[in-house]
C-alpha positions in Angstrom: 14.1 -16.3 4.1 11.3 -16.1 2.1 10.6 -19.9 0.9 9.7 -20.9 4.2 7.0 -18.5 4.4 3.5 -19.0 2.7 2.2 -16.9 -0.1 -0.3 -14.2 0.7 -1.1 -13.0 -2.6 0.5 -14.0 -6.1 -0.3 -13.3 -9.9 -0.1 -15.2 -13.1 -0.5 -13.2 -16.2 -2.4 -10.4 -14.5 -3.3 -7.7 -17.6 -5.6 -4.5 -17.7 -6.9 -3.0 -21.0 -8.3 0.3 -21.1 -10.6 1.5 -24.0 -10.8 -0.7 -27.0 -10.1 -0.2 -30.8 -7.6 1.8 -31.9 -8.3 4.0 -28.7 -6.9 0.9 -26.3 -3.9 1.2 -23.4 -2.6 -1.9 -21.9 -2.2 -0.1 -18.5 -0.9 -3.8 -16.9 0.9 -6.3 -19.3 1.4 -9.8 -18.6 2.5 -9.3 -15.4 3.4 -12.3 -12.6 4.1 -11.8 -8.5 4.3 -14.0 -5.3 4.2 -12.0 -2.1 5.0 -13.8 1.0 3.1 -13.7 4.1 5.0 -11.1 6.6 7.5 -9.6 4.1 7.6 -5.8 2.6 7.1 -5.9 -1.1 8.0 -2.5 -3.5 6.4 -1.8 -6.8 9.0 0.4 -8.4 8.1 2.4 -10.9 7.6 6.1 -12.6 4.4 7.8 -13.2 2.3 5.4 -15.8 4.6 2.6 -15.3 0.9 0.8 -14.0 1.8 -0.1 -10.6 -0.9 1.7 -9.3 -3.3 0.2 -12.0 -2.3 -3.2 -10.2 -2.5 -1.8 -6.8 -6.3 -1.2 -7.8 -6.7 -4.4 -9.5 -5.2 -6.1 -6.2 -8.0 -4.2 -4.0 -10.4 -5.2 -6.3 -11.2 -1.6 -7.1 -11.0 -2.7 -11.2 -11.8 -5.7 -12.5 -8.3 -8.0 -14.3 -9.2 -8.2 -17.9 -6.8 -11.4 -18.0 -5.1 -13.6 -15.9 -5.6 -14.3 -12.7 -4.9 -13.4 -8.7 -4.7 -15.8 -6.0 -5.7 -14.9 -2.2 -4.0 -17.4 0.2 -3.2 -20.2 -2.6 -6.4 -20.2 -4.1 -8.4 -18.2 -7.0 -9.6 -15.1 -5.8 -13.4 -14.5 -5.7 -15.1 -10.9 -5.1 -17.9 -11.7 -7.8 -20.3 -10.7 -5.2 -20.8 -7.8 -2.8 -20.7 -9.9 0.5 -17.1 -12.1 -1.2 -16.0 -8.7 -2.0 -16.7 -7.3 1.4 -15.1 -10.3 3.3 -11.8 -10.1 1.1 -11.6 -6.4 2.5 -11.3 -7.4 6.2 -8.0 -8.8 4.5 -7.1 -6.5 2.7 -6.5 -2.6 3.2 -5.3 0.6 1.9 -3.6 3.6 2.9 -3.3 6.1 -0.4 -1.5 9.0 -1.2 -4.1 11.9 -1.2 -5.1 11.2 3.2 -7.6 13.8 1.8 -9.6 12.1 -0.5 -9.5 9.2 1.8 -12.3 10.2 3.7 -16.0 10.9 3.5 -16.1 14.7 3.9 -19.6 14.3 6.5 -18.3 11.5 8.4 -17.0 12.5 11.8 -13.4 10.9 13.1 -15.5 8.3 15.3 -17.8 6.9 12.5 -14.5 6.5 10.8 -12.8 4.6 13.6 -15.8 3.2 14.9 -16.5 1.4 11.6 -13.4 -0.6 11.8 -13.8 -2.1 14.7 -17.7 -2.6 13.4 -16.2 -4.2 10.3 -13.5 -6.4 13.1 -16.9 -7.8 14.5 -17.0 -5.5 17.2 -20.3 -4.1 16.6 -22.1 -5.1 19.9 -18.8 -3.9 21.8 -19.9 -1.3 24.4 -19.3 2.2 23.8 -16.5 2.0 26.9 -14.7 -0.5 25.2 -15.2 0.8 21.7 -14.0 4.6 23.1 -10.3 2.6 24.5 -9.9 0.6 21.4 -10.3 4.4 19.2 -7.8 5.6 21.9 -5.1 2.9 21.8 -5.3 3.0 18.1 -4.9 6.5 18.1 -2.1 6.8 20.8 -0.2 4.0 18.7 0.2 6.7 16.1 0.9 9.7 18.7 -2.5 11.4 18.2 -4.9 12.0 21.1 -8.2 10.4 21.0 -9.6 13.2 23.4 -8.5 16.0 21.0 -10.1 14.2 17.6 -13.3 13.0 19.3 -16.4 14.8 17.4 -13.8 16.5 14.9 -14.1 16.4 10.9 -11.2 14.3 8.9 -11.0 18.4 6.9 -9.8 19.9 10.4 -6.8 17.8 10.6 -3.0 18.5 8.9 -2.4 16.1 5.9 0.4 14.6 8.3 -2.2 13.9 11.3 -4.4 12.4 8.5 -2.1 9.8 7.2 -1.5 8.9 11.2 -5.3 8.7 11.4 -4.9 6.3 7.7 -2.7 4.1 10.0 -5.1 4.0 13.3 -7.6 2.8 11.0 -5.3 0.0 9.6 -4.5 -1.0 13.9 -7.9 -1.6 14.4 -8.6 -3.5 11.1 -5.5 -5.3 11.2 -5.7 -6.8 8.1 -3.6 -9.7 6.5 -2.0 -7.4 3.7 -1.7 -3.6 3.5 -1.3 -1.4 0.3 0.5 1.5 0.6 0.1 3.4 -2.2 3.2 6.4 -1.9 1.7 7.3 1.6 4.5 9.7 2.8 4.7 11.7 -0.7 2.7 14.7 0.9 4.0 14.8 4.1 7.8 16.2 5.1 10.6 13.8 5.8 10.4 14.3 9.8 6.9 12.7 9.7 7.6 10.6 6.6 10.2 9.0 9.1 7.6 8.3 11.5 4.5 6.9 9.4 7.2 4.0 7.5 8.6 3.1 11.1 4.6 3.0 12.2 4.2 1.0 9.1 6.7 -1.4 10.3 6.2 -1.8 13.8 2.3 -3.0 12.4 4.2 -5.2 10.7 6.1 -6.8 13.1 2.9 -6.8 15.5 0.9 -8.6 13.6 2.7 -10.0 10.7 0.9 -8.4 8.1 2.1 -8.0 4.4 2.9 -4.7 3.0 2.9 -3.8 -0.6 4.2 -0.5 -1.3 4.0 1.4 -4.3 6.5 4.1 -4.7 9.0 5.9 -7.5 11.4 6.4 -4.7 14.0 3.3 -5.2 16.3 4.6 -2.5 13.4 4.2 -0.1 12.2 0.7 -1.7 15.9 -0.6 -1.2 16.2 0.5 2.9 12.4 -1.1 3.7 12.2 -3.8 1.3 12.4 -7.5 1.5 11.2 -8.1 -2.6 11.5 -5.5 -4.8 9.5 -5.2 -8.2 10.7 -2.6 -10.9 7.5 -1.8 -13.4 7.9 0.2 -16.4 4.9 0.7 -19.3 3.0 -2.2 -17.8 5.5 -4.7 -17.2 7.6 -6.0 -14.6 11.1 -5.5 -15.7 13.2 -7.0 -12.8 12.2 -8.4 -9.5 14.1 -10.3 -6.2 15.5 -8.9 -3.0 17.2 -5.2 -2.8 20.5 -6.1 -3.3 20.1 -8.0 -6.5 17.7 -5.2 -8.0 19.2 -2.3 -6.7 22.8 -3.0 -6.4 22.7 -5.5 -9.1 20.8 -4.4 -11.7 20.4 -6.1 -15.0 17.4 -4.2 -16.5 18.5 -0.5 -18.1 15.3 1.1 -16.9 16.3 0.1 -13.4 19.8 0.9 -14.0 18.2 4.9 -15.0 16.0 4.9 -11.9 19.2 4.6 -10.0 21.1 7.0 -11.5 18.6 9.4 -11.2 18.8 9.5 -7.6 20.8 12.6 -6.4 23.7 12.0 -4.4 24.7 14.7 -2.3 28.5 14.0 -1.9 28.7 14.0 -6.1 28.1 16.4 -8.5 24.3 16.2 -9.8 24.1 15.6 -13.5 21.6 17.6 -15.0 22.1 17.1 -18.3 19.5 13.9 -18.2 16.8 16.4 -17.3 
Protein backbone atom coordinates (compact mmCIF):
# COMPACT_ATOMS: atom_id res chain seq x y z
CA UNK A 1 0.00 0.00 0.00
CA UNK A 2 2.51 2.24 0.85
CA UNK A 3 4.85 2.50 -2.32
CA UNK A 4 2.28 4.16 -4.21
CA UNK A 5 2.09 6.84 -1.88
CA UNK A 6 4.66 9.81 -1.71
CA UNK A 7 7.00 10.44 1.19
CA UNK A 8 6.04 13.10 3.72
CA UNK A 9 8.93 13.10 5.85
CA UNK A 10 12.11 10.65 5.77
CA UNK A 11 15.51 10.51 7.63
CA UNK A 12 18.98 9.51 6.71
CA UNK A 13 21.47 9.17 9.52
CA UNK A 14 19.45 11.51 11.83
CA UNK A 15 21.82 11.65 15.28
CA UNK A 16 21.55 13.93 18.48
CA UNK A 17 24.44 14.41 21.01
CA UNK A 18 23.90 15.87 24.23
CA UNK A 19 26.84 17.35 26.28
CA UNK A 20 30.28 16.78 25.06
CA UNK A 21 33.44 15.17 26.59
CA UNK A 22 33.26 12.57 28.76
CA UNK A 23 29.86 14.01 29.94
CA UNK A 24 28.23 13.25 26.20
CA UNK A 25 24.68 11.00 25.56
CA UNK A 26 23.88 10.09 22.11
CA UNK A 27 20.11 10.54 22.75
CA UNK A 28 19.38 9.61 18.72
CA UNK A 29 21.95 7.21 16.95
CA UNK A 30 22.19 6.87 13.34
CA UNK A 31 18.82 6.59 12.87
CA UNK A 32 16.89 6.26 9.12
CA UNK A 33 12.71 6.63 8.41
CA UNK A 34 10.43 7.22 5.39
CA UNK A 35 6.87 8.13 6.38
CA UNK A 36 4.37 8.11 3.69
CA UNK A 37 1.92 10.66 2.99
CA UNK A 38 -1.62 9.54 4.72
CA UNK A 39 -0.35 6.52 6.71
CA UNK A 40 -0.07 6.19 10.80
CA UNK A 41 3.51 5.72 11.81
CA UNK A 42 4.44 4.32 15.61
CA UNK A 43 7.68 5.13 17.35
CA UNK A 44 7.88 2.25 19.84
CA UNK A 45 9.88 2.53 22.53
CA UNK A 46 10.48 2.70 26.55
CA UNK A 47 11.35 5.72 28.49
CA UNK A 48 14.95 7.05 27.07
CA UNK A 49 14.74 4.81 24.08
CA UNK A 50 15.00 8.66 22.19
CA UNK A 51 11.86 8.68 20.34
CA UNK A 52 10.77 11.66 21.79
CA UNK A 53 14.28 13.21 21.20
CA UNK A 54 13.41 12.69 17.41
CA UNK A 55 9.89 13.70 17.80
CA UNK A 56 11.60 17.14 18.85
CA UNK A 57 14.17 17.10 16.30
CA UNK A 58 11.25 16.33 13.64
CA UNK A 59 9.38 19.66 14.98
CA UNK A 60 12.38 21.36 14.79
CA UNK A 61 12.18 22.06 18.55
CA UNK A 62 16.32 20.84 18.61
CA UNK A 63 18.58 21.21 16.19
CA UNK A 64 20.01 17.38 14.35
CA UNK A 65 23.67 17.25 15.25
CA UNK A 66 24.10 14.87 12.08
CA UNK A 67 22.36 13.65 9.28
CA UNK A 68 19.68 14.94 7.74
CA UNK A 69 15.56 15.29 7.39
CA UNK A 70 13.73 15.67 4.32
CA UNK A 71 10.23 17.66 4.07
CA UNK A 72 8.28 16.51 0.91
CA UNK A 73 11.53 15.03 -0.92
CA UNK A 74 13.70 17.67 -0.38
CA UNK A 75 16.34 18.98 2.46
CA UNK A 76 14.62 20.50 5.14
CA UNK A 77 15.25 24.22 5.87
CA UNK A 78 14.06 26.07 9.25
CA UNK A 79 17.38 28.12 9.42
CA UNK A 80 15.34 31.14 9.74
CA UNK A 81 12.38 32.30 11.86
CA UNK A 82 9.92 33.00 8.90
CA UNK A 83 11.27 29.04 7.03
CA UNK A 84 10.77 27.83 10.52
CA UNK A 85 7.33 29.33 10.89
CA UNK A 86 6.06 28.19 7.36
CA UNK A 87 7.29 24.50 8.02
CA UNK A 88 4.86 24.69 11.15
CA UNK A 89 1.64 25.27 9.15
CA UNK A 90 2.79 21.69 8.16
CA UNK A 91 3.63 20.38 10.80
CA UNK A 92 1.82 20.03 14.38
CA UNK A 93 1.81 18.60 17.76
CA UNK A 94 -0.38 17.25 20.28
CA UNK A 95 1.83 16.22 23.57
CA UNK A 96 1.30 14.43 26.42
CA UNK A 97 1.11 16.96 29.35
CA UNK A 98 -2.51 19.01 27.53
CA UNK A 99 -1.41 21.14 30.51
CA UNK A 100 1.72 22.51 29.65
CA UNK A 101 0.41 22.91 26.22
CA UNK A 102 -0.93 26.13 26.75
CA UNK A 103 -0.12 29.65 27.68
CA UNK A 104 -1.55 29.97 31.16
CA UNK A 105 -2.92 33.93 30.23
CA UNK A 106 -4.19 33.15 26.89
CA UNK A 107 -7.96 32.69 26.80
CA UNK A 108 -9.58 29.51 24.70
CA UNK A 109 -10.30 32.03 21.73
CA UNK A 110 -6.79 33.56 21.32
CA UNK A 111 -5.89 29.88 21.31
CA UNK A 112 -8.39 28.92 18.55
CA UNK A 113 -8.38 32.07 16.96
CA UNK A 114 -4.66 31.93 16.31
CA UNK A 115 -5.02 28.85 14.16
CA UNK A 116 -7.14 29.95 11.89
CA UNK A 117 -4.87 33.44 11.94
CA UNK A 118 -1.90 31.13 11.21
CA UNK A 119 -4.52 29.23 8.16
CA UNK A 120 -4.54 32.74 6.63
CA UNK A 121 -7.73 33.61 8.03
CA UNK A 122 -6.79 36.70 9.70
CA UNK A 123 -9.13 39.18 7.95
CA UNK A 124 -11.96 36.52 8.40
CA UNK A 125 -14.92 38.33 10.12
CA UNK A 126 -15.48 37.62 13.59
CA UNK A 127 -19.02 35.66 12.40
CA UNK A 128 -17.11 33.50 10.42
CA UNK A 129 -14.20 33.14 12.72
CA UNK A 130 -16.86 32.42 15.85
CA UNK A 131 -18.47 29.12 13.41
CA UNK A 132 -15.05 27.93 12.31
CA UNK A 133 -14.05 27.80 16.63
CA UNK A 134 -17.56 26.14 16.88
CA UNK A 135 -17.32 23.44 14.17
CA UNK A 136 -13.83 22.64 15.32
CA UNK A 137 -14.98 22.43 18.68
CA UNK A 138 -18.26 20.38 18.08
CA UNK A 139 -15.98 17.90 15.83
CA UNK A 140 -14.46 16.99 19.15
CA UNK A 141 -17.85 16.98 21.30
CA UNK A 142 -17.04 20.22 23.19
CA UNK A 143 -19.36 23.31 23.02
CA UNK A 144 -17.96 26.42 21.70
CA UNK A 145 -20.74 28.42 23.79
CA UNK A 146 -19.58 26.79 27.08
CA UNK A 147 -15.48 27.49 26.41
CA UNK A 148 -15.92 30.97 25.00
CA UNK A 149 -13.99 33.57 27.33
CA UNK A 150 -12.78 30.46 29.64
CA UNK A 151 -8.92 29.77 30.65
CA UNK A 152 -7.23 26.42 29.07
CA UNK A 153 -6.63 25.81 33.55
CA UNK A 154 -10.59 25.59 34.01
CA UNK A 155 -10.91 22.62 31.68
CA UNK A 156 -10.42 18.55 32.69
CA UNK A 157 -7.15 17.21 31.25
CA UNK A 158 -9.60 15.05 28.95
CA UNK A 159 -11.48 18.28 27.63
CA UNK A 160 -7.91 19.68 27.05
CA UNK A 161 -6.56 17.07 24.83
CA UNK A 162 -10.09 17.50 22.79
CA UNK A 163 -9.29 21.20 22.72
CA UNK A 164 -5.34 19.81 21.48
CA UNK A 165 -7.35 18.25 18.61
CA UNK A 166 -9.72 21.29 17.67
CA UNK A 167 -6.69 23.17 17.34
CA UNK A 168 -5.09 20.47 14.94
CA UNK A 169 -9.04 20.80 12.70
CA UNK A 170 -8.47 24.24 12.11
CA UNK A 171 -4.74 24.02 11.31
CA UNK A 172 -5.07 20.95 9.38
CA UNK A 173 -1.65 20.38 8.86
CA UNK A 174 0.10 17.85 6.47
CA UNK A 175 1.67 15.70 9.35
CA UNK A 176 0.65 15.44 13.10
CA UNK A 177 2.94 14.33 16.14
CA UNK A 178 1.31 12.74 18.68
CA UNK A 179 3.48 12.49 21.37
CA UNK A 180 1.58 9.60 23.99
CA UNK A 181 -1.54 11.95 23.86
CA UNK A 182 -4.03 9.55 25.67
CA UNK A 183 -1.43 8.62 28.61
CA UNK A 184 -3.28 10.98 31.15
CA UNK A 185 -6.60 10.50 30.19
CA UNK A 186 -8.88 7.08 31.04
CA UNK A 187 -9.54 4.49 28.39
CA UNK A 188 -13.34 5.73 27.77
CA UNK A 189 -11.88 9.05 26.46
CA UNK A 190 -8.60 7.54 25.34
CA UNK A 191 -11.05 5.55 22.96
CA UNK A 192 -12.45 8.70 21.63
CA UNK A 193 -9.37 11.14 21.08
CA UNK A 194 -7.40 7.97 18.74
CA UNK A 195 -10.80 7.55 16.81
CA UNK A 196 -10.80 11.63 16.54
CA UNK A 197 -7.31 11.21 15.52
CA UNK A 198 -8.27 9.04 12.80
CA UNK A 199 -11.28 10.41 11.43
CA UNK A 200 -8.74 13.76 10.90
CA UNK A 201 -6.97 11.48 9.12
CA UNK A 202 -9.13 10.17 6.91
CA UNK A 203 -10.60 13.89 6.30
CA UNK A 204 -7.83 15.26 5.30
CA UNK A 205 -5.18 12.85 4.67
CA UNK A 206 -2.79 13.93 6.99
CA UNK A 207 0.21 11.84 8.37
CA UNK A 208 0.29 10.82 11.95
CA UNK A 209 3.43 9.99 13.85
CA UNK A 210 2.80 8.65 17.09
CA UNK A 211 5.06 8.08 19.87
CA UNK A 212 4.01 5.70 22.38
CA UNK A 213 5.45 2.58 24.83
CA UNK A 214 2.20 0.99 24.33
CA UNK A 215 2.96 -1.72 21.38
CA UNK A 216 -0.52 -3.32 21.77
CA UNK A 217 -1.96 0.12 20.81
CA UNK A 218 0.89 0.76 17.99
CA UNK A 219 -0.12 -2.66 16.44
CA UNK A 220 -4.31 -1.98 16.29
CA UNK A 221 -3.63 1.85 14.74
CA UNK A 222 -0.59 1.40 12.84
CA UNK A 223 0.21 1.22 9.21
CA UNK A 224 4.45 1.35 9.90
CA UNK A 225 5.71 0.57 13.03
CA UNK A 226 9.23 1.70 14.37
CA UNK A 227 10.72 -0.10 17.55
CA UNK A 228 13.59 2.35 19.22
CA UNK A 229 15.62 1.28 21.97
CA UNK A 230 18.97 3.51 23.43
CA UNK A 231 18.83 5.67 20.27
CA UNK A 232 18.43 3.35 17.60
CA UNK A 233 15.90 1.90 15.55
CA UNK A 234 15.88 -1.70 16.14
CA UNK A 235 13.15 -3.13 13.78
CA UNK A 236 10.76 -1.37 11.59
CA UNK A 237 7.75 -2.45 8.68
CA UNK A 238 4.02 -2.95 9.07
CA UNK A 239 2.39 -4.45 12.38
CA UNK A 240 2.31 -7.84 11.51
CA UNK A 241 5.89 -8.27 10.69
CA UNK A 242 7.05 -6.22 13.87
CA UNK A 243 4.65 -7.28 16.17
CA UNK A 244 3.67 -10.69 15.27
CA UNK A 245 6.94 -11.33 13.72
CA UNK A 246 9.50 -10.17 15.58
CA UNK A 247 13.12 -10.61 14.95
CA UNK A 248 14.69 -8.02 17.32
CA UNK A 249 14.84 -9.42 21.25
CA UNK A 250 14.08 -5.97 22.59
CA UNK A 251 10.86 -6.13 20.63
CA UNK A 252 10.38 -9.59 21.36
CA UNK A 253 10.47 -8.24 25.55
CA UNK A 254 8.18 -5.31 24.82
CA UNK A 255 5.74 -7.95 23.77
CA UNK A 256 5.88 -10.06 26.40
CA UNK A 257 5.53 -7.58 28.70
CA UNK A 258 2.17 -6.88 27.82
CA UNK A 259 -0.38 -8.40 30.30
CA UNK A 260 -2.76 -10.77 29.02
CA UNK A 261 -5.74 -11.13 30.88
CA UNK A 262 -6.76 -14.77 29.95
CA UNK A 263 -3.02 -15.95 31.19
CA UNK A 264 -1.29 -15.87 34.18
CA UNK A 265 0.89 -12.60 34.59
CA UNK A 266 4.54 -13.34 35.07
CA UNK A 267 5.94 -11.15 37.51
CA UNK A 268 9.00 -12.52 37.94
CA UNK A 269 10.48 -9.98 35.03
CA UNK A 270 9.56 -7.11 37.26
Amino acid sequence: MSDKKPICLSGKGVTKVFGLGAKKTVAVDHVDFEFYQGDLISIVGESGSGKTTIAKMLLGLISVTEGEVSFLGKPRDISTHKKKKEYWTNIQAIFQDPFSSYNVFSKIDTVLIDCINMRGGKNFSKQKKIEMMTEACSFVNLKYAELTNKYPFELSGGQMQRLMIARIFLLKPKILLADEPTSMIDACSRATILDMLMQLRDEIGMTIIFITHDIGLAYYISDQVYIMEHGKIVENGTPDEVILNPKAEYTKRLISDVPKIYEEWDLSTV
